[in-house]
N, C-alpha and C positions, 0 to 999 in steps of 0.2 A: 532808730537812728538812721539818716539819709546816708546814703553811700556818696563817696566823694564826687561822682559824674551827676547826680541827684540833684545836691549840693549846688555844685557849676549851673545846671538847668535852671534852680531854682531863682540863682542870683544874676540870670540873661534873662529870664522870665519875670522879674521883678526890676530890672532899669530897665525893659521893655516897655512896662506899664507906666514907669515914672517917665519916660521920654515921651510918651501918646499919650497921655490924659493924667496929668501930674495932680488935678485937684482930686482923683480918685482915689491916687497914691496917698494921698495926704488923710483922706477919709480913713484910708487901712491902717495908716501908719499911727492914729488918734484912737483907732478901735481897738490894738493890738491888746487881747484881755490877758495873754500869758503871762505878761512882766504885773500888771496888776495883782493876779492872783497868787504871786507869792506872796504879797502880804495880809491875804486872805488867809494863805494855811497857814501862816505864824498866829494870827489872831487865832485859829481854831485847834492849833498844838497849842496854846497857851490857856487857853480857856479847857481843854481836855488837860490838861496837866493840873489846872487849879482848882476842877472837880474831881479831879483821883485825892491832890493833897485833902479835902473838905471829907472825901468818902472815907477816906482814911482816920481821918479826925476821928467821924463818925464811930465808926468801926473799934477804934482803941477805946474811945467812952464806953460803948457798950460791951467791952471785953472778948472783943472778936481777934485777938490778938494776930493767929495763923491770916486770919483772910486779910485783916490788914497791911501785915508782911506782904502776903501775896500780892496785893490790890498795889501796895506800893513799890514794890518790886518789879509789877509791868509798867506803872509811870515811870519810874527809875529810866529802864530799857526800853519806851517807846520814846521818850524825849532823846534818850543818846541816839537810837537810830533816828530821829528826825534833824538833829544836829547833822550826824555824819552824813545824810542824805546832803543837807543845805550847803555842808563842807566840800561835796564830792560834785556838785554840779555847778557846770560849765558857767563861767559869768556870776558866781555867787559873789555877794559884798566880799572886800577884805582881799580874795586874791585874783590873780590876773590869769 
């Protein structure tokens, strides 16, 4: 996390470059991969969440009943922490 003078620097250093060479700015501002990548780790918590449900499956057919529990018990608590995580950070859909 940038410190608030950080922060300030960041945001004189950034309409510095937009007011001297604004189609550069423009370049940065089309490249920006961080807002993309959130929808990156939802595709890959959703996809890691529908092979625990499959392993599980798995697991109870063939009477693994414990490692099932267990197996499904860390999708359980990896999907709420990845909830809480998308809940807790700055700019998430839904709130302001």
């Amino acid at each position: 996390m940038l410190s608030r003078h950080e922060r300030d620097r960041l945001a004189e250093i950034e309409s510095g470059l937009l007011s001297d060479d604004p189609r550069l700015a423009e370049k940065f501002e089309r490249f920006d991969g961080g807002r993309d990548a959130s929808g990156l780790w939802r595709v890959v918590v959703v996809l890691a969440l529908a092979l625990a449900g499959a392993l599980v499956s798995v697991l109870l057919v063939s009477g693994q009943l414990i490692a099932a529990a267990v197996v499904g018990a860390l999708a359980v608590v990896g999907g709420a922490v990845c909830c809480w995580r998308a809940w807790r950070r700055p700019g998430a859909s839904g709130r302001t």
